[in-house]
ZAKOL-922949 format. One record per residue (C-alpha): residue in one letter; x, y, z. Coordinates in steps of 0.2 Angstrom, whole numbers, padded with zeros to 4 digits, always signed. Last residue first. Layout:
# residues N
aXYZ;...
***
This chain:
# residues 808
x-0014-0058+0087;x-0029-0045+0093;x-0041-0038+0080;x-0047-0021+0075;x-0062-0025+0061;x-0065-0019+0048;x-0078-0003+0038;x-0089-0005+0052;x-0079+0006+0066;x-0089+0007+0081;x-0078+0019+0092;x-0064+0011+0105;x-0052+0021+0097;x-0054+0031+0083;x-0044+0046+0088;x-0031+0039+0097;x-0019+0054+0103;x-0007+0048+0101;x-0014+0033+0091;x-0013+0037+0076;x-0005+0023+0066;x-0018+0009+0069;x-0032+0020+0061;x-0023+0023+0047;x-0016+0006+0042;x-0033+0002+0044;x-0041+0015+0032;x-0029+0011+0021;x-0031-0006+0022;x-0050-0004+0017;x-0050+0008+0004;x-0037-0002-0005;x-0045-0019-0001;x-0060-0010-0009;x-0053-0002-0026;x-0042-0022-0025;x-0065-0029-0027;x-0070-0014-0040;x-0057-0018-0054;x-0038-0011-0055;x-0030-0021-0070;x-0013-0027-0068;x-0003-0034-0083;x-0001-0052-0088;x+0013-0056-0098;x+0013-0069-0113;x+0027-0070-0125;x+0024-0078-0140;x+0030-0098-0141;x+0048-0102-0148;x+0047-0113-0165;x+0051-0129-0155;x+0068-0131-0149;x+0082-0139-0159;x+0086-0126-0172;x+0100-0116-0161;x+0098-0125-0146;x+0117-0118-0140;x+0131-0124-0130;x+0146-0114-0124;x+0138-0110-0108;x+0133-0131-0106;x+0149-0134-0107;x+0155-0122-0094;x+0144-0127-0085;x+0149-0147-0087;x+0166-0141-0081;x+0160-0133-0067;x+0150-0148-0059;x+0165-0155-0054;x+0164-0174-0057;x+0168-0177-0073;x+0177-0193-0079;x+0179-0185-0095;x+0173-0197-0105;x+0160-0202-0092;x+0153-0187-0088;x+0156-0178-0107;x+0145-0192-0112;x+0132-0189-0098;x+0130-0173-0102;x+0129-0174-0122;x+0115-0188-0117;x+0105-0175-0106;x+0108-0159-0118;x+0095-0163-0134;x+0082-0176-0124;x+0081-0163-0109;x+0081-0151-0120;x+0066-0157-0131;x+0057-0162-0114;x+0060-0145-0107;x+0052-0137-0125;x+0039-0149-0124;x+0031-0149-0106;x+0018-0135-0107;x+0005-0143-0099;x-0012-0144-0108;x-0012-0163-0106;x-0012-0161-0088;x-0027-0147-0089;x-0041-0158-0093;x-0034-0174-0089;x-0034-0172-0071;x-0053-0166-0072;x-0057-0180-0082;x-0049-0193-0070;x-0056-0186-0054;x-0052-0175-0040;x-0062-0170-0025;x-0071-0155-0019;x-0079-0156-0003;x-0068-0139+0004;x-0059-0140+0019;x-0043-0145+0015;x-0044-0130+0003;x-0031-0120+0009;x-0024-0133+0017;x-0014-0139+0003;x-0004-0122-0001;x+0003-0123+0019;x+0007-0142+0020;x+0016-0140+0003;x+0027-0128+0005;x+0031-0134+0024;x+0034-0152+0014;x+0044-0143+0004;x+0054-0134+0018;x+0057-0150+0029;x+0052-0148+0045;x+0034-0159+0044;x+0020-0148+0043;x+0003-0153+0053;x-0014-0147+0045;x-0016-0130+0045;x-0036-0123+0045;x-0034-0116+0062;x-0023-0103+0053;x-0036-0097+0041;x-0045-0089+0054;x-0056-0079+0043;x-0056-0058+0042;x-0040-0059+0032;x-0051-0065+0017;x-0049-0083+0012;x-0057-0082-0006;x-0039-0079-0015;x-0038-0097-0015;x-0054-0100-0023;x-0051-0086-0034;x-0045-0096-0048;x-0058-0109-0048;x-0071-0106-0061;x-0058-0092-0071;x-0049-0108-0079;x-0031-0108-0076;x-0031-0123-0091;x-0037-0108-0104;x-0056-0102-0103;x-0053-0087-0116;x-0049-0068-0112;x-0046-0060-0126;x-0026-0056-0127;x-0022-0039-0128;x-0008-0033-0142;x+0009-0025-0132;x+0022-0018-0143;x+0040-0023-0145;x+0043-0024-0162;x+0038-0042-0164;x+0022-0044-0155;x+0024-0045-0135;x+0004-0055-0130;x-0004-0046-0117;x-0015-0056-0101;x-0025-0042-0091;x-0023-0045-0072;x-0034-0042-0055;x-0048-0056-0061;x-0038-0069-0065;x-0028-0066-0052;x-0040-0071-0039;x-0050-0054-0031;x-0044-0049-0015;x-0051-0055+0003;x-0055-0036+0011;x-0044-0036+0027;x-0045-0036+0046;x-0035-0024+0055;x-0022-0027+0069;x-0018-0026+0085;x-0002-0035+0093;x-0005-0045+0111;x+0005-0059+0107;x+0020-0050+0098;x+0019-0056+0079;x+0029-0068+0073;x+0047-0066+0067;x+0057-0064+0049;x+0077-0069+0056;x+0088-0055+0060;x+0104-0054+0047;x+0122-0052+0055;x+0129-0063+0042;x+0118-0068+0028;x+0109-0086+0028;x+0116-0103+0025;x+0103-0115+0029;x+0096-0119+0010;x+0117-0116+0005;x+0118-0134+0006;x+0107-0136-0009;x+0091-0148-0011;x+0085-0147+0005;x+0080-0165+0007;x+0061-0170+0003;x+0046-0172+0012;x+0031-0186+0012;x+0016-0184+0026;x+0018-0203+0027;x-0002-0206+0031;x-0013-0192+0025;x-0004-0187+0011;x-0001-0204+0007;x-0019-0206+0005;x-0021-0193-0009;x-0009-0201-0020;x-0019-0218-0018;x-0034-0212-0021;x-0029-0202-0037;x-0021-0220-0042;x-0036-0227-0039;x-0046-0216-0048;x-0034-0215-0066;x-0025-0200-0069;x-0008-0205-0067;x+0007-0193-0069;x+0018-0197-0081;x+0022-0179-0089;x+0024-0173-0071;x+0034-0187-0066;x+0044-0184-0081;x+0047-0167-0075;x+0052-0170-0058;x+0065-0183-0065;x+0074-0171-0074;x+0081-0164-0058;x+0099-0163-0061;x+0094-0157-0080;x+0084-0144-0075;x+0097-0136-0063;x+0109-0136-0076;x+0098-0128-0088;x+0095-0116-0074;x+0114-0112-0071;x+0118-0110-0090;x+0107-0097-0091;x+0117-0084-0103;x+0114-0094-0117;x+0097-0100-0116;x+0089-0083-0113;x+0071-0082-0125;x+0066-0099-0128;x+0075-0107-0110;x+0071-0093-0100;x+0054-0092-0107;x+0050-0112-0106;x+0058-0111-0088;x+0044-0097-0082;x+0030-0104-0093;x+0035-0122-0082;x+0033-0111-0066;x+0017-0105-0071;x+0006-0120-0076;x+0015-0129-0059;x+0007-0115-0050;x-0010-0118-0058;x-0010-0137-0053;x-0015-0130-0036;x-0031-0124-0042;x-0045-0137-0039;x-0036-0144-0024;x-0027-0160-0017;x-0024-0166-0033;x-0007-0157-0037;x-0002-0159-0020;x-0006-0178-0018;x+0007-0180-0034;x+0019-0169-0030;x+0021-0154-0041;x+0021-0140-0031;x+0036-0146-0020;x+0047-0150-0035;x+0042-0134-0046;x+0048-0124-0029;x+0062-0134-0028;x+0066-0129-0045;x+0065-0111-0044;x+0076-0110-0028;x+0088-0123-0036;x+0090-0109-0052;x+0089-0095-0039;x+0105-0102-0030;x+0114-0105-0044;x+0112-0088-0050;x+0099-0084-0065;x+0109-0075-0078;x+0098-0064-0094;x+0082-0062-0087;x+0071-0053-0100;x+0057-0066-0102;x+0057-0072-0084;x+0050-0054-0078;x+0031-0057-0083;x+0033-0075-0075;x+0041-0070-0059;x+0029-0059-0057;x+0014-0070-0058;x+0024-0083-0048;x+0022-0069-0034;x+0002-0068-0039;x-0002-0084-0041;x+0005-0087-0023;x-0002-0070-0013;x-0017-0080-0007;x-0009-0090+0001;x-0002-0077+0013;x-0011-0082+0026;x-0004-0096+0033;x+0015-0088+0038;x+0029-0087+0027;x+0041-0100+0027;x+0041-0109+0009;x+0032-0097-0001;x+0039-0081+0007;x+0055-0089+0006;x+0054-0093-0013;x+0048-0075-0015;x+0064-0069-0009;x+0075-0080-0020;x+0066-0073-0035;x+0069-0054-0030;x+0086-0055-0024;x+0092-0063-0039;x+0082-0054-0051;x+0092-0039-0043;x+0107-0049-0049;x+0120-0062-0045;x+0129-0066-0028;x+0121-0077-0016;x+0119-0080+0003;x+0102-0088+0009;x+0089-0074+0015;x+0088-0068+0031;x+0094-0049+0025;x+0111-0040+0029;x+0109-0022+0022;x+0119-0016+0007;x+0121-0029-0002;x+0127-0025-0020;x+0115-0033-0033;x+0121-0034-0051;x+0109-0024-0063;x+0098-0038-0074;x+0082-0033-0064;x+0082-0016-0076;x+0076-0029-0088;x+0062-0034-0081;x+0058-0019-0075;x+0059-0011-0094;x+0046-0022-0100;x+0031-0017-0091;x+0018-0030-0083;x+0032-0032-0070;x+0029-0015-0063;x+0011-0019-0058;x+0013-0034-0051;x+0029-0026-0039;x+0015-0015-0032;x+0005-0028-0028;x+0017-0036-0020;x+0024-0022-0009;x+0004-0019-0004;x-0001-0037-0001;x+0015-0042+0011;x+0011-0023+0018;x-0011-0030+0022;x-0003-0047+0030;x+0007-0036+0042;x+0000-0043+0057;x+0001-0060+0053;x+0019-0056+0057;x+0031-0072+0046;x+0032-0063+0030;x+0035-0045+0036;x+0054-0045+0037;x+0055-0052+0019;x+0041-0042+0012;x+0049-0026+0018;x+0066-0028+0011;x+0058-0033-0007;x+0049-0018-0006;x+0067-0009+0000;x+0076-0015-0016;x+0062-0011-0027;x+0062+0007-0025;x+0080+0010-0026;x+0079-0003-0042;x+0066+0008-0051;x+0081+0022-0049;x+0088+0009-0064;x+0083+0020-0077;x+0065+0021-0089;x+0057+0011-0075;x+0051+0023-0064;x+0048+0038-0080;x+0036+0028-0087;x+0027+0025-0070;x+0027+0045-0069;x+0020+0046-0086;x+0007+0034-0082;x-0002+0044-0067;x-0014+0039-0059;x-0008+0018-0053;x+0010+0023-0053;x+0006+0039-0041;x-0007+0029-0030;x+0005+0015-0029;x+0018+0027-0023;x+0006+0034-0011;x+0001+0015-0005;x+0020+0012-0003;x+0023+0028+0006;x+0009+0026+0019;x+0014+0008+0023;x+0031+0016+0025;x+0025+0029+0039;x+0038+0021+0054;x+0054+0032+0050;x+0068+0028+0058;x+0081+0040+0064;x+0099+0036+0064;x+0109+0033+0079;x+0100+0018+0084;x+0118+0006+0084;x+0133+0016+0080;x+0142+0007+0065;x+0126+0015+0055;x+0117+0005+0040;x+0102+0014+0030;x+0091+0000+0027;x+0076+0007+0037;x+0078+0025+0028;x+0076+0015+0009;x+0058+0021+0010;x+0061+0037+0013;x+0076+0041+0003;x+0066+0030-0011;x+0049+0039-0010;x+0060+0058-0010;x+0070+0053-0027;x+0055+0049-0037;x+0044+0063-0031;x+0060+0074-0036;x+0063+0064-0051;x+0044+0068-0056;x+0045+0086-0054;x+0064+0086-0063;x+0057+0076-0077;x+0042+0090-0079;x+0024+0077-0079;x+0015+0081-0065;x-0004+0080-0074;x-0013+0064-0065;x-0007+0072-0048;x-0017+0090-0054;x-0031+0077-0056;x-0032+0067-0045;x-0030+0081-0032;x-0045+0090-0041;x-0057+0076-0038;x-0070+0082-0053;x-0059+0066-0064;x-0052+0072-0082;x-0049+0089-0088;x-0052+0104-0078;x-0054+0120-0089;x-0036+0129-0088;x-0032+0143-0077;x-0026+0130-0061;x-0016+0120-0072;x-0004+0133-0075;x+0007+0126-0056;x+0005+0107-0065;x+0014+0112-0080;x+0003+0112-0096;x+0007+0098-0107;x-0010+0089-0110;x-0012+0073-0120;x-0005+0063-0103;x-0022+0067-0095;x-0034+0058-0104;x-0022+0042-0100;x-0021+0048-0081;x-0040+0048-0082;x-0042+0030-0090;x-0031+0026-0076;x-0043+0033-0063;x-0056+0022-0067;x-0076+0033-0070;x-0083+0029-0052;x-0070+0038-0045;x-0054+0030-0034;x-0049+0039-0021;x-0032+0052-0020;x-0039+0062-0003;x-0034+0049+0008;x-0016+0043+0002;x-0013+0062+0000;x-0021+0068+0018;x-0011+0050+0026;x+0005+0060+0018;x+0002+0073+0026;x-0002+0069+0042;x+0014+0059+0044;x+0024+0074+0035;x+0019+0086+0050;x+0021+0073+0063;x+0042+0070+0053;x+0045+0092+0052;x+0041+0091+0072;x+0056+0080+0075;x+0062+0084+0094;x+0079+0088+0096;x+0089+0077+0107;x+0085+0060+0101;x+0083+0063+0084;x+0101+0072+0082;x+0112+0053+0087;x+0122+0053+0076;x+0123+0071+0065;x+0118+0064+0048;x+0113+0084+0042;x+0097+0078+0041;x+0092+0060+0044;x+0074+0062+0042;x+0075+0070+0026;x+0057+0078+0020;x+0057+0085+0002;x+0045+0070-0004;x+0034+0074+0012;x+0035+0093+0011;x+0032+0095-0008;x+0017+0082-0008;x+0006+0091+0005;x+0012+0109+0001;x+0007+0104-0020;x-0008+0097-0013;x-0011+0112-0004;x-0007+0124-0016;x-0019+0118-0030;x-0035+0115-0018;x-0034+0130-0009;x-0046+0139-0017;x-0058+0124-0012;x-0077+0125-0024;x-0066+0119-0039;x-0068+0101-0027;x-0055+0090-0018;x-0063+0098-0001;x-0081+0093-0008;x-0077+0076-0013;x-0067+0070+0001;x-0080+0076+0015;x-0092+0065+0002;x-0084+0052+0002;x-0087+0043-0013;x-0098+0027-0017;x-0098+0025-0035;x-0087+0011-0031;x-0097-0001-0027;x-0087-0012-0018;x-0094-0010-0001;x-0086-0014+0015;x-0098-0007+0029;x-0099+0012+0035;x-0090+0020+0049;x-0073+0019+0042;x-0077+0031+0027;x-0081+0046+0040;x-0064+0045+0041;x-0064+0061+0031;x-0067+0071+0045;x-0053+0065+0055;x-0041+0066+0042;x-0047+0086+0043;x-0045+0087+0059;x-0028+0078+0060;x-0023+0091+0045;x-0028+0105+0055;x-0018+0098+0071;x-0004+0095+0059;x-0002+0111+0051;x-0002+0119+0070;x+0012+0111+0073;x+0022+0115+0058;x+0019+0133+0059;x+0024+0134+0077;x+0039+0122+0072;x+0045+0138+0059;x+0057+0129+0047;x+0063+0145+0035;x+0052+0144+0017;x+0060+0134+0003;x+0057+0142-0014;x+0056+0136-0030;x+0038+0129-0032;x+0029+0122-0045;x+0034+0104-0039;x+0046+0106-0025;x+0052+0118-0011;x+0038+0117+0004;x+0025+0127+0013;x+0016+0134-0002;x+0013+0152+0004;x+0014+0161-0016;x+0002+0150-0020;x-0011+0155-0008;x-0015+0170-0014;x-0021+0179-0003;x-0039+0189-0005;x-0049+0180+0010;x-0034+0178+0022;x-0031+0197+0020;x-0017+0201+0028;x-0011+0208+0045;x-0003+0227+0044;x-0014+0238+0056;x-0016+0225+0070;x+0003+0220+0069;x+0016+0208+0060;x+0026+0215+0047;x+0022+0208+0030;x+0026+0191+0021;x+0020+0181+0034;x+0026+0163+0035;x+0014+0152+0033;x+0002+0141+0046;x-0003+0155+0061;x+0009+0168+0056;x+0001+0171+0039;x-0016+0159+0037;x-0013+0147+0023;x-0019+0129+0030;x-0031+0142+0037;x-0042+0146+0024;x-0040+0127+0021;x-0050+0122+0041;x-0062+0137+0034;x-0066+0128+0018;x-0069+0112+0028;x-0079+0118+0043;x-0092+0127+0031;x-0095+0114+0020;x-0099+0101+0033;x-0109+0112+0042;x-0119+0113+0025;x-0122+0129+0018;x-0138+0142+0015;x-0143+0150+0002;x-0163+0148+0005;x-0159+0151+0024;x-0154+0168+0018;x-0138+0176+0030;x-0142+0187+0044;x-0130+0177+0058;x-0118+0173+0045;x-0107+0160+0044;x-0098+0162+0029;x-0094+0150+0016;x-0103+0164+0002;x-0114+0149+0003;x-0123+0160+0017;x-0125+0150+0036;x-0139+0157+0046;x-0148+0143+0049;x-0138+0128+0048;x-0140+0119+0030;x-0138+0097+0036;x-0123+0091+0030;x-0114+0089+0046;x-0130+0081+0052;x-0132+0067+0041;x-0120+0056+0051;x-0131+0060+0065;x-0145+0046+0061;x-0132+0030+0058;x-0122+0035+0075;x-0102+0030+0072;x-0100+0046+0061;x-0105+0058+0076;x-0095+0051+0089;x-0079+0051+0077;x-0083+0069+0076;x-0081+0074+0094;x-0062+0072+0098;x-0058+0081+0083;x-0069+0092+0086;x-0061+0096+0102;x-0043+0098+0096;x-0050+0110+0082;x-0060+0123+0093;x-0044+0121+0105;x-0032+0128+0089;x-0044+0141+0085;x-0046+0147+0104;x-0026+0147+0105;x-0026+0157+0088;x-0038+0170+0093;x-0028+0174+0110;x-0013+0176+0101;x-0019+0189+0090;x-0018+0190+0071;x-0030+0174+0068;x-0033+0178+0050;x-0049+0188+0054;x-0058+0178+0045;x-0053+0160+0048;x-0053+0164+0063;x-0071+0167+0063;x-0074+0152+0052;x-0065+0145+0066;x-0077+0151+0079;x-0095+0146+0069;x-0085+0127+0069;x-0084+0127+0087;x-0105+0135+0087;x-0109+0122+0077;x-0103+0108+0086;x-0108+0111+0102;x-0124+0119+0095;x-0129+0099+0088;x-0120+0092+0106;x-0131+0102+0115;x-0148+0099+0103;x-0144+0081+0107;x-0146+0081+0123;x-0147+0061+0130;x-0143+0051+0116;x-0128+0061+0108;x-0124+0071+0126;x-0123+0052+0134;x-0113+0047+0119;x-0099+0061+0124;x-0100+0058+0144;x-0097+0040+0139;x-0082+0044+0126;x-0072+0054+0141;x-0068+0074+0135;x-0054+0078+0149;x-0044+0064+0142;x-0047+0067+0123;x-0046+0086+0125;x-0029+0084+0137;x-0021+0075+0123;x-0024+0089+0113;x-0017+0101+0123;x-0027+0114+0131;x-0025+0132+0135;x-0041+0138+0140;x-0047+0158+0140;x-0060+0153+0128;x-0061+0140+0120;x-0076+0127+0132;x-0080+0140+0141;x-0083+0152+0127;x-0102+0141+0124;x-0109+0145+0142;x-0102+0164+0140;x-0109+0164+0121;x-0127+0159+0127;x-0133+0166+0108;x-0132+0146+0104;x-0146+0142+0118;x-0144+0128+0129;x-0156+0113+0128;x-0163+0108+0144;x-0155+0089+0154;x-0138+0099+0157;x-0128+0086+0166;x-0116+0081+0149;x-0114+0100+0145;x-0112+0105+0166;x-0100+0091+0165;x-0089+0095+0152;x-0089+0114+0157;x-0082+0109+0173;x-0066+0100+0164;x-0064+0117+0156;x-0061+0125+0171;x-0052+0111+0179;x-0039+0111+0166;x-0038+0128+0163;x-0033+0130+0183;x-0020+0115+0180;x-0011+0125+0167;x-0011+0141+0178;x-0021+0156+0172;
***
């Protein structure tokens, strides 16, 4: 039958369900078999053929039709599931019984009273997983159930999914039901050695069950934001659960085959535009099933991961053992991966893939690219967050830096797309949590080589470097609504600052530009929590200068060139009028300051500069996240290295205000908020951080000023500045110095030895996963999702609740 005849055959059946105003029967297998049978759709021709009206219509209009619709396509692949699919025939009517519930089941999520129905017992249906037309009601399993064992059963279906490991043929097929399933892992990797032959059948008929079965879990975006996180999916659940077979070897096939996956190949220039890539659809999927299936359960995942470092099974003997830690087996079996060469070969596959962008060609688009990175970053996070050996094993070498380098990458390029607010949030998130560890800090230390031309200034140091000079333009010209991310990238900058051992020039006048911006007067009182950056920026210097005098000679430097700024700080006036005052010339003069280095403007050759948004650009609204008092844990470093908790006492970053800033959630037009910005990049700075609260009917006053100002940590700087300033100035004029060399070198050879204060404990705050990031997790995720698949679009157009799809 030709293509366009199957078209208009199956097309017919469409009608006569949506005209039909009497229920048909299920036993009516010649009404039923029009719509798999002897049809040879695409899925793209399902969704087109299969209009969302005519489907809603069917909902309100017959819904015993749509009811058998769906139970009689899931009755059919729990028949191919079965038989193991050993004809051709079967295998077509399989794959179109999947195409068109995938196009269905969004319909049946958006509707409040149908959601249920999946999970409803359907006569006939034994929990042996089987439907069976004289099974016991009593016994019986949910749709839901049913549909999800038998989309696994063929996950591993020989000659359909796997490789078969005998002949072909009516007589010889195997057993679906008595395989084992491990020995058809799809993929060379964690508990398993060999690498089955590339079949593209197999990989495109992965992917079809795998979109079907993202689609049945996105049953999550239907429902409102909620932080409670007892809330679990339930599709998630039950396929995560002992009551899968397949659990083990799927997520080892679903893991193995994204951190395996080269896009590049053999490097031949050019190769991705003459062969198509199935291998890259089938890695998509899976790794959007991973990102999915790892959630958060009501007990915290970490507290899991803990439970499981005790245990030193491998994760291909987990399956004999009793299950220990969360009922979420994925979790689980990930929580447990702890060979070196099984976590260097996660390791390693995250960084090729993530680092694909920056891989630099002399012929221009002759390398693929790779567009799933929001996927991978979320996956790593997953990974650091649920398993702690893993995270160990990241910073224990400097392959932490191949991870870093392309985060860093990606917040750069992203900072000026308000569409890409959710990756800024992601890439620094997952930065927090590594800087609460030692080891990153001092991994940062490594020189940087570039590797791809970025817009930032030009600079040669370390990876600390790259990191601090890239926050400072994230501050300084990144859009609106990143505000929210402020306390959290001086956070990191904090945590690190301890262990850095040579701060460039450039990063020192970075650092104090940003101290110079932040502490203007009308800045500082202009809201409740502003002066909390100050509060970390002068812990950053006090640090260095306690902990990495001598090595820092650039950032003393830098100190001493702008001493003013911190004597204005100590200085500043409390009293109302002058609180008046400051706040007026905010209003009239809109003040701004020079750049305060010439190499401000210089940026590297060949770099593109951070855009906007196309007009026209979707994107998904966002959770607001917590403040970061809320997201972090403070940790005192006692003398031999080891971490003590801090109790959590009202400190000058009181908890009362904290999340103000982060209370602008993605969802609200913080843009029309911005008051005007002057050119200059503090004012810019400033401009931005003030108008987060330009609206609020707060206002300063003496007693609050005084409350945190005399709380600044200003005495180790002041005793330098009194200690090195006259010394400077001697040298100056005895010397008749000009060259600022000379006074490096000086200052290099110095030391504070006995001059400082008795050097303060080391504070670092270290991120703790709470209810409200589980919900911007959930939330982005599902929105990252949902914008990625759009051929075809499965969510499109239906009434997602869990955010909103927006327009730039």
């Amino acid at each position: 039958m030709g293509n366009a005849d199957t078209k208009l055959h199956f097309r017919k059946a469409v009608i006569q369900l949506t005209t039909k105003t009497q229920p048909v029967e299920a036993t009516d297998d010649a009404f039923w078999d029009q719509f798999w049978a002897d049809t040879a759709t695409t899925v793209q021709d399902v969704f087109a053929l299969v209009p969302a009206a005519e489907i809603r219509a069917v909902r309100e209009e017959s819904p015993s039709n749509l009811a058998t619709l769906c139970y009689k396509a899931v009755e059919r692949l729990v028949q191919g599931a079965d038989s193991g699919c050993p004809s051709e025939k079967e295998r077509q009517i399989v794959l179109n019984c999947i195409r068109l519930l995938t196009r269905i089941l969004p319909y049946i999520f958006e509707d409040a009273d149908w959601r249920g129905f999946f999970w409803s017992t359907v006569p006939g249906a034994g929990r042996s997983g089987r439907l069976d037309e004289d099974g016991d009601d009593e016994d019986a399993r949910p749709l839901a159930e049913s549909l999800l064992l038998a989309v696994a059963d063929l996950l591993f279906c020989p000659d359909f999914t796997v490789q078969g490991h005998k002949k072909s043929g009516p007589d010889s097929a195997e057993d679906v039901q008595v395989i084992d399933s491990c020995e058809y892992i799809w993929e060379a990797g964690v508990g398993f050695a060999q690498s089955p032959p590339l079949n593209y059948h197999h990989d495109i008929n992965r992917t079809e069950l795998l979109k079907l079965l993202l689609t049945c879990f996105s049953e999550a975006m239907y429902l409102p934001p909620s932080s409670e996180s007892k809330t679990l999916n339930p599709w998630v659940a039950f396929f995560c659960s002992t009551e899968n077979r397949h659990a083990l070897p799927l997520f080892t096939s679903l893991l193995n085959v994204v951190c395996a996956y080269d896009p590049v190949g053999y490097g031949i220039p050019y190769n991705h535009l003459l062969f198509a890539d199935y291998r890259e659809q089938l890695v998509e999927q899976a790794v959007q099933i991973l990102v999915v299936t790892l959630e958060h359960e009501s007990k915290t995942a970490a507290s899991a991961a803990l439970q499981a470092m005790d245990t030193s099974t491998s994760p291909g003997a987990v399956e004999e053992q009793e299950p220990v830690g969360p009922d979420n087996l994925f979790v689980n079996y990930l929580s447990r991966i702890h060979r070196e060469e099984d976590l260097s070969f996660i390791l390693k596959g995250l960084a090729r893939l993530l680092n694909n962008p920056l891989v630099q060609t002399y012929l221009p688009k002759s390398t693929k690219r790779i567009h799933f990175y929001q996927e991978l970053l979320i996956l790593f996070w997953k990974f650091c967050d649920f398993n702690k050996k893993f995270l160990f094993f990241v910073l224990k070498s400097s392959d932490v830096l191949d991870m870093l380098v392309p985060i860093l990458f990606y917040l750069n390029h992203a900072r000026a797309d308000q569409s890409r607010v959710g990756l800024m949030h992601i890439g620094v998130f997952i930065l927090l949590l590594l800087s609460g560890e030692r080891n990153f800090g001092v991994r940062l230390n490594k020189p940087f080589t570039l590797r791809v031309p970025m817009d930032i200034p030009v600079f040669t140091g370390t990876h600390a470097d790259l990191l601090i000079v890239i926050f400072h333009k994230i501050i300084t010209s990144g859009h609106q609504r990143l505000q929210p991310l402020f306390d959290c990238l001086l956070t990191i900058i904090v945590n690190i600052s301890p262990y850095l051992k040579s701060l460039s020039m450039v990063t020192a006048s970075k650092m104090l530009h940003l101290l110079e911006a932040f502490s203007t007067p009308w800045f500082l009182l202009s809201a409740p929590q502003n002066h909390h950056l100050v509060f970390f920026l002068l812990e950053v210097f006090n640090n260095i200068i306690q902990y990495q005098f001598d090595g820092n000679c650039n950032l003393v430097y830098s100190i001493i060139r702008k001493r003013t700024v911190f004597h204005q700080l100590a200085n500043l006036p409390s009293d109302t009028a002058s609180i008046q005052r400051a706040l007026q010339k905010k209003k009239k003069e809109k003040p701004g300051i020079s750049r305060t280095n010439s190499t401000e403007t210089e940026t590297m050759e060949g770099s593109r500069p951070a855009v906007p948004a196309e007009p026209g650009t979707l994107k998904a609204s966002l959770e607001a996240t917590p403040g970061i008092d809320k997201i972090t844990e403070k940790s005192q470093v006692s003398q031999d290295g080891t971490m003590v908790t801090v109790p959590h006492l009202d400190s000058p970053q009181t908890n009362a205000d904290s999340s103000a800033i982060a209370g602008a959630s993605d969802t609200e037009s913080n843009s029309e908020r911005d008051n005007q910005v002057d050119h200059t990049e503090s004012e810019a700075t400033r401009s931005r951080l003030s108008s987060v609260s330009s609206s609020a009917p707060w206002r300063a006053n003496t007693d609050w000023v005084l409350s945190w100002k005399s709380k600044l940590p200003l005495q180790t700087i002041m005793r330098l500045l009194q200690v090195l300033v006259p010394q400077v100035e001697k040298i100056c004029i005895d010397k008749g110095l000009t060259d600022e060399s000379e006074i490096l070198k000086f200052l290099h050879h110095g030391t504070l030895v006995g001059l400082l204060p008795v050097p303060h404990p080391i504070l670092i705050r270290k991120y703790q996963a709470n209810a409200g990031t589980a919900m911007w997790f959930r939330t982005y995720m599902w929105g990252v999702i949902y914008l990625r698949n759009v051929d075809p679009p499965i969510w499109y157009d239906t009434d997602i609740r869990l955010f909103e799809i927006q327009r730039i």
